[in-house]
N, C-alpha and C positions, 0 to 999 in steps of 0.2 A: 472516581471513575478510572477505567483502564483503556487504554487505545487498544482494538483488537483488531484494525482495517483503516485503511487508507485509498484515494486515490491519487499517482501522480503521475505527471505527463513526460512525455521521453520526446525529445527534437528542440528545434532549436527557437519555435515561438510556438504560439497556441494555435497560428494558421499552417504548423505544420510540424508531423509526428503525429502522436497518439498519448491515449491514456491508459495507465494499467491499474493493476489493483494490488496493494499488498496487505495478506492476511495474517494475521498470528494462527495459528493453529499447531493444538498441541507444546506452545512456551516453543516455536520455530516460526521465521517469517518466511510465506512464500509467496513468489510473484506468482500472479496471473496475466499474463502478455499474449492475447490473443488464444490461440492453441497452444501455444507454450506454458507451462507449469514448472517452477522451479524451485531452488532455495533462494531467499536475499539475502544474502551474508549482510549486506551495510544497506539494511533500507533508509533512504533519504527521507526520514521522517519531519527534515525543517520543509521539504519541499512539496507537500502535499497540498492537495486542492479543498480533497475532500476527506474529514474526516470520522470514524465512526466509535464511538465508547460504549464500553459496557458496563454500568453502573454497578460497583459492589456494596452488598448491602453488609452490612458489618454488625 
């Protein structure tokens, strides 16, 4: 399996902040934060809530 998506949370508990998404796309990670779209240079990937794999079949 490969991680190609994530979701984690931004603030300082879960009753406050939000949650974004980080995708792989194209071998690059990019945040999705609301209307903002970016690169994630250091995605927090031990801090995820939610995450998503894509099975390789080999």
């Amino acid at each position: 399996y490969k991680l190609v998506a994530f979701i984690s949370h931004m603030g300082t508990s879960t009753h406050c902040g939000h949650y974004v998404a980080h995708v792989l796309k194209e071998g690059r990670w990019v945040i999705f934060n609301d209307a903002k779209v970016g690169a994630s240079v250091d995605p927090p990937r031990d801090m995820g809530y939610l995450y998503f794999f894509e099975r390789i079949i080999e």
